[in-house]
C-alpha positions as CSV (number, residue, x, y, z in Angstrom):
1,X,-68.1,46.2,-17.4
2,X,-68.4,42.4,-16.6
3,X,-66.5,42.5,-13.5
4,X,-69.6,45.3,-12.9
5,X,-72.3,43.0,-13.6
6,X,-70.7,40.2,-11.7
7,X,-70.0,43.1,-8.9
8,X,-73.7,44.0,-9.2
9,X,-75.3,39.8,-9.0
10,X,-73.4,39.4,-6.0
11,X,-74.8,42.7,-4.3
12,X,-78.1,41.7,-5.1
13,X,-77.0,38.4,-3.3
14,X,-76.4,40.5,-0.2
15,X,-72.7,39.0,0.2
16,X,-69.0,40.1,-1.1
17,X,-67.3,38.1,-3.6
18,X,-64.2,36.8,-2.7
19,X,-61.4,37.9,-4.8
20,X,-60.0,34.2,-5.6
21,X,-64.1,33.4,-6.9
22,X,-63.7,36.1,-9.3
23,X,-64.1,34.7,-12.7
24,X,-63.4,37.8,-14.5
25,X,-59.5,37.7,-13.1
26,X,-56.8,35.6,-12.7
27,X,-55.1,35.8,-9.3
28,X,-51.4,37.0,-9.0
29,X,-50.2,33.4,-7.4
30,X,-51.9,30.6,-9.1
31,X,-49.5,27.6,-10.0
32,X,-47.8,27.2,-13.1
33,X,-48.5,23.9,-15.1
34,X,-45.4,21.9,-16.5
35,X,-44.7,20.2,-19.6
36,X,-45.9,16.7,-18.6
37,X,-45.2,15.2,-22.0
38,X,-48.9,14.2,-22.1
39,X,-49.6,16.3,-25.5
40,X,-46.2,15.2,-27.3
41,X,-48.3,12.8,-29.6
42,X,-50.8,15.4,-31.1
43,X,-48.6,17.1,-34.0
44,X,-49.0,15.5,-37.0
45,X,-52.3,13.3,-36.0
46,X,-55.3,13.8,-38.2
47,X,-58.5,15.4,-36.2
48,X,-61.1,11.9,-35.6
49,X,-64.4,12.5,-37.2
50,X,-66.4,13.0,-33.9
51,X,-69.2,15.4,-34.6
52,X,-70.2,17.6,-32.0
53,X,-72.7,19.6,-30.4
54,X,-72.3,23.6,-31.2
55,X,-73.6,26.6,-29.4
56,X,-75.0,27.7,-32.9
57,X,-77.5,25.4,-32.8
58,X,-75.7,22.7,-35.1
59,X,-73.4,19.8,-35.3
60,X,-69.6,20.3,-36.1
61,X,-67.3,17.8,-37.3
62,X,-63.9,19.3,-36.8
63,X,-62.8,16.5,-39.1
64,X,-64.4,18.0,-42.1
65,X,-63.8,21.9,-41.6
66,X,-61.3,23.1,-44.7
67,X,-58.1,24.7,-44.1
68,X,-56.9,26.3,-40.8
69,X,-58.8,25.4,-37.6
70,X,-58.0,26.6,-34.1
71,X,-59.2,24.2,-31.4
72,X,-58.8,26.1,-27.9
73,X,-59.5,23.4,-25.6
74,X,-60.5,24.5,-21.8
75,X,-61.8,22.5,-18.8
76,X,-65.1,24.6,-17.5
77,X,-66.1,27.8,-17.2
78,X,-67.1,29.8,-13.9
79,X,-70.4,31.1,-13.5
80,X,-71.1,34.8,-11.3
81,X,-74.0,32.6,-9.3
82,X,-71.7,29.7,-8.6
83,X,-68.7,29.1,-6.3
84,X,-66.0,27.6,-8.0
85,X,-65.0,24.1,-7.5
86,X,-62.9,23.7,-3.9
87,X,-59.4,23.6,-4.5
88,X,-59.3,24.9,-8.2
89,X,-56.8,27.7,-7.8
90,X,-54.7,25.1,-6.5
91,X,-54.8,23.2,-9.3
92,X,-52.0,23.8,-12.0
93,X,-53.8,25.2,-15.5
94,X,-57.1,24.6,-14.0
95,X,-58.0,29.0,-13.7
96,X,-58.4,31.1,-16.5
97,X,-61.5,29.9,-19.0
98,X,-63.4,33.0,-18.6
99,X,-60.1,35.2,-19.1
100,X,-59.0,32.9,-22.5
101,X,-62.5,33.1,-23.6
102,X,-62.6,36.7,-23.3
103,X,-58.9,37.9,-25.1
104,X,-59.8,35.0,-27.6
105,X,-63.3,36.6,-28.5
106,X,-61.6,40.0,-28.5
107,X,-58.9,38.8,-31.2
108,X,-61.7,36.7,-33.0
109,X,-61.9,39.1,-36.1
110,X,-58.1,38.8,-36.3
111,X,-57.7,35.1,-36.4
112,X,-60.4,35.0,-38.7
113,X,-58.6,37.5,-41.3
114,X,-55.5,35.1,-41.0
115,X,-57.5,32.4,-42.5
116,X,-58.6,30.0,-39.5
117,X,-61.8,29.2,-38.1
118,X,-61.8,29.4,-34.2
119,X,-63.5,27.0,-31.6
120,X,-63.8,26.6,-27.9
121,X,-64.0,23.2,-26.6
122,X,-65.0,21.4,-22.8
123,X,-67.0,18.8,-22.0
124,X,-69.8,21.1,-20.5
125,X,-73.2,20.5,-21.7
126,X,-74.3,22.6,-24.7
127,X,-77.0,24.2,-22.3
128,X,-73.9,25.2,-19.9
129,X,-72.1,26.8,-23.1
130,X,-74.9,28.6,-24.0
131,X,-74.8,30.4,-21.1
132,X,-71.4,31.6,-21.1
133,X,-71.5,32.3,-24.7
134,X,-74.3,34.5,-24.0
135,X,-72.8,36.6,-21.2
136,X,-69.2,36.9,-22.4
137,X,-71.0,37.9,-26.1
138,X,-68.4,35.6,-27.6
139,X,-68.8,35.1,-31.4
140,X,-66.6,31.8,-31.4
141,X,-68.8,28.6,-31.2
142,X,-68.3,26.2,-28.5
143,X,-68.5,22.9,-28.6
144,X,-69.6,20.1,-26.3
145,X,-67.5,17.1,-25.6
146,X,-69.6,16.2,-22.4
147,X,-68.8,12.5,-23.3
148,X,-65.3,12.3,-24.0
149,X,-65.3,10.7,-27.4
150,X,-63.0,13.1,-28.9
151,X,-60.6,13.5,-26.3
152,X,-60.3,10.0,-26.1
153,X,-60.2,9.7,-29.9
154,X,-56.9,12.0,-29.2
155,X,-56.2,10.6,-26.0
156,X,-56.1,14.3,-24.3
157,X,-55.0,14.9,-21.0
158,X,-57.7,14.8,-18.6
159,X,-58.0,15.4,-14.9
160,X,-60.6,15.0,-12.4
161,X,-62.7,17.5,-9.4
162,X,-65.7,17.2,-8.1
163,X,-66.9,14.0,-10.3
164,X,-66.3,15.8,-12.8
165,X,-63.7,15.1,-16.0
166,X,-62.0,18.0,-17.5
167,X,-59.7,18.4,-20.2
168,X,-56.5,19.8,-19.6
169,X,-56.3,23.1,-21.0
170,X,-54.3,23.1,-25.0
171,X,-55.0,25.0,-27.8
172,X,-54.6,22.8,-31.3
173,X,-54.1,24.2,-34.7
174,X,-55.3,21.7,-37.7
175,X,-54.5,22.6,-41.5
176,X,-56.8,20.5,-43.4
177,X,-57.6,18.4,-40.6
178,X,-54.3,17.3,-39.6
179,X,-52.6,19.2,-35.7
180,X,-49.7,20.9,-37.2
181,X,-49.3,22.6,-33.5
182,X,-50.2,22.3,-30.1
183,X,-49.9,24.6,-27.5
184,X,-49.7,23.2,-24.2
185,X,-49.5,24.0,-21.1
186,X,-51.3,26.7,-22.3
187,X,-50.1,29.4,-19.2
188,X,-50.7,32.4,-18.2
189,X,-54.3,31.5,-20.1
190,X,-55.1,35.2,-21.4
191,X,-52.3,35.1,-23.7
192,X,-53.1,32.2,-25.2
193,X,-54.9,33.9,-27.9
194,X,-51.7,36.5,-28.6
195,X,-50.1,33.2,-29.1
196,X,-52.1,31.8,-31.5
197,X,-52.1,34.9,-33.8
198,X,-48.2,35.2,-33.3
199,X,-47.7,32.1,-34.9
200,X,-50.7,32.1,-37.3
201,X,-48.4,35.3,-38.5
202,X,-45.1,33.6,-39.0
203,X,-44.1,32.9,-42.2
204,X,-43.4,29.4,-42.2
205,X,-47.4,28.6,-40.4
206,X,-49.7,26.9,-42.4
């Protein structure tokens, strides 16, 4: 139904979307990111007390949320009405936020019965969020890091397009504030959420 709507937009815009600027997909050759070593730090590190700006209209310190918390941290979602930035296919880990957004806000009621609170995380604007959270009918809240204070506070892997920073794509899991995993590279991006509930499930997780 969503790759009908996004069908449907770009009729209206009397041209043809190009397979490789279809958000809704991920595209059978795209590059697969390695292990760079840049995320090795993160496990046992305690979340920084950086509030952010949420899609629910609020403030969220990750710092201060009880219990289990799962971070999935993207670098920007596409948008039907926008090309996507040149040479992002290209780019190892870059594809995939609308996909992982989509198989994580299908397993959100799962994740939640496991006992962790779920999050998505870029450094969009809230406004930007807003509007994916709308049109993908996600449930999760995502949150704004548009100025880098908590991915510096956990010196995340960043890269740059188009003027703009991203963060790397990783998914964290906290227990009482502190990372107890990380997943990253986080490939192919639409099973990242399978991930996270197979090892939420494992005996020995937090």
């Amino acid at each position: 139904m969503m790759e009908a709507r996004a069908g449907r937009y770009e009729a209206r815009q009397g041209r043809q979307m190009p397979r490789t600027d279809n958000i809704y997909e991920l595209p059978a050759d795209l590059p697969v990111p390695v292990d760079d070593g840049a995320c090795a730090h993160l496990r046992g590190m305690v979340l920084p007390s950086v509030p952010l700006p949420s899609t629910s209209s609020r403030v969220v310190d990750l710092s201060a949320c009880p219990g289990i918390t799962v971070v999935y941290i993207y670098p920007r979602t596409g948008r039907p009405d926008q090309e996507i930035p040149k040479g992002w296919d290209e780019i190892p880990g870059a594809r995939g936020c609308t996909p992982q957004s989509c198989v994580f806000r299908d397993r959100y009621r799962e994740i939640a019965e496991l006992g962790a609170q779920l999050f998505g995380l870029s450094t969009q604007t809230t406004e930007y969020q807003r509007e994916a959270v709308e049109r993908l009918r996600l449930p999760m809240e995502l949150l704004s890091d548009a100025e880098l204070r908590f991915a510096r506070a956990l010196r995340l892997p960043t890269f740059e397009v188009e003027s703009m920073v991203l963060i790397k794509r990783l998914t964290l899991v906290a227990r009482d504030r502190r990372i107890v995993k990380v997943f990253y590279p986080v490939f192919p991006p639409d099973r990242n959420a399978e991930d996270v509930v197979a090892w939420l499930r494992q005996p020995s997780a937090p």
